[in-house]
BADREN-203277 format. One record per atom (N, C-alpha, C, CB): x, y, z. Coordinates in pm, whole numbers, padded with zeros to 5 digits, always signed. Glycine has a CB too. Example, Ala and Ser with C-alpha at 12.3 -4.5 7.8 and 13.67 -1.06 7.14 Angstrom:
<lopas>
+01319-00569+00780;+01230-00450+00780;+01320-00330+00780;+01131-00447+00905;+01285-00225+00708;+01367-00106+00714;+01290+00003+00787;+01408-00060+00572;
</lopas>
This chain:
<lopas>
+00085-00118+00000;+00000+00000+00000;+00089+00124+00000;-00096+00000+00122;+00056+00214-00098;+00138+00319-00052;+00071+00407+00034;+00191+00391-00156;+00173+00481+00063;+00169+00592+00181;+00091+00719+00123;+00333+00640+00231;+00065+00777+00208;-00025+00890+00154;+00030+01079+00198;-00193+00846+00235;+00019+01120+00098;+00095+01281+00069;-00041+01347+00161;+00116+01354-00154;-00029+01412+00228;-00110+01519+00270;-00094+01665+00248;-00115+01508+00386;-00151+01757+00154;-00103+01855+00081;-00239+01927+00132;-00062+01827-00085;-00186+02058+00224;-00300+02160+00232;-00262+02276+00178;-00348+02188+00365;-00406+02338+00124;-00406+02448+00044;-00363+02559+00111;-00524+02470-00011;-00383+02703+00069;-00339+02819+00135;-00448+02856+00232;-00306+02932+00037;-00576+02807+00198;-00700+02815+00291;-00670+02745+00395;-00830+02766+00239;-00634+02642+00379;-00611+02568+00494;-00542+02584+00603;-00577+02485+00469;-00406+02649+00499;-00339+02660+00603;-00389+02763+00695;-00217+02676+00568;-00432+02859+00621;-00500+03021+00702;-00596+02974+00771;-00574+03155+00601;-00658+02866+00784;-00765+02825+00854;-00677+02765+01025;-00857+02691+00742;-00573+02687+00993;-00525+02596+01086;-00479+02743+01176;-00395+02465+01025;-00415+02856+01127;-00333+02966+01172;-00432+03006+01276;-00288+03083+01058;-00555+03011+01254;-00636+03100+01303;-00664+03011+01431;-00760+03147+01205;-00721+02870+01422;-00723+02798+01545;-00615+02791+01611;-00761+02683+01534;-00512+02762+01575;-00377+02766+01628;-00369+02912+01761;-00263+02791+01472;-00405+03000+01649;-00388+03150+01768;-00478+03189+01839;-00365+03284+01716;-00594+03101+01778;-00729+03154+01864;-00787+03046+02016;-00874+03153+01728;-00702+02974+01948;-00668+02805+02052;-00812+02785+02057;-00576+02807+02254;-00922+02784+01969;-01054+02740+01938;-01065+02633+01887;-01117+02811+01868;-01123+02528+02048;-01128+02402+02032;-01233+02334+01981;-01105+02358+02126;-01345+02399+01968;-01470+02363+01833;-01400+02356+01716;-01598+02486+01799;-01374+02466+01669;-01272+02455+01541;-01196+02353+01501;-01181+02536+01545;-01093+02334+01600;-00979+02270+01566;-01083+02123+01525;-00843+02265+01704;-01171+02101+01639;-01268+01945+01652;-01299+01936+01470;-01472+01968+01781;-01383+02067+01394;-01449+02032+01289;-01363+02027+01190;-01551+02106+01263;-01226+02101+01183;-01118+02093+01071;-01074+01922+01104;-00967+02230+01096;-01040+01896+01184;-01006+01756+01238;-01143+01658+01155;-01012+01756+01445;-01236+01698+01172;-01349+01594+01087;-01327+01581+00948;-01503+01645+01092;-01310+01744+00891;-01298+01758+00769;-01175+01674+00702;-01294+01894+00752;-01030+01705+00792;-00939+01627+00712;-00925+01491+00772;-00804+01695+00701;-01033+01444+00795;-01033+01280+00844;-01113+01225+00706;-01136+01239+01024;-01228+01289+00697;-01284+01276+00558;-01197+01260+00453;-01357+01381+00525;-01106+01392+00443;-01016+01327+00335;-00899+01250+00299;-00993+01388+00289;-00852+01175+00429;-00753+01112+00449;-00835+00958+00421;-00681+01153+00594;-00953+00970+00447;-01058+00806+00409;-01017+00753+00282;-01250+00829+00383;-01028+00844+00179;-00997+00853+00061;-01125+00752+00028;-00841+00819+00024;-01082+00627-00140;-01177+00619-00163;-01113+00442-00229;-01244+00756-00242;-01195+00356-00207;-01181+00208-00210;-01155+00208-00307;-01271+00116-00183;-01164+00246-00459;-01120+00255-00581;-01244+00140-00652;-00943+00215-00589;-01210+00147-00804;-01296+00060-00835;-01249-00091-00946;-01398+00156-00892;-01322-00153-00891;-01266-00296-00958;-01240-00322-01085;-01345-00394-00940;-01255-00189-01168;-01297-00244-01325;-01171-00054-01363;-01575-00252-01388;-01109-00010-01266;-00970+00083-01343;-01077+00217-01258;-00939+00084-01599;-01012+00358-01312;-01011+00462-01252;-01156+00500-01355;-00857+00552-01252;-01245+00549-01286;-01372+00611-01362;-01356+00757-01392;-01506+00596-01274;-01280+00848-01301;-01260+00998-01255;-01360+01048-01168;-01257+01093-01370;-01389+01196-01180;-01410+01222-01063;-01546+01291-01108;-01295+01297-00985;-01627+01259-01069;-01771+01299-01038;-01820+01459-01010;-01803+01220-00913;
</lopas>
């Protein structure tokens, strides 16, 4: 299996900055959901790559 790149945007990062300084622990909780979502990624499909929807 390979390993996985985690690449955040400039939003992101300005997003993480702001919890970081604002030490807003709701925040940090729902960014934490969000990039759990995208670390799930996606089972792929049995028959090659379809793209992206």
């Amino acid at each position: 299996m390979e390993g996985k790149q985690i690449v955040f945007s400039a939003k992101d990062q300005l997003e993480i900055q702001g919890i970081v300084i604002d030490q807003d622990k709701a925040e940090a909780v729902k960014f934490l959901t969000k990039l759990l979502e995208r670390l799930k990624g996606h089972p792929g499909y049995a028959c090659g790559f379809r793209g992206f929807k």
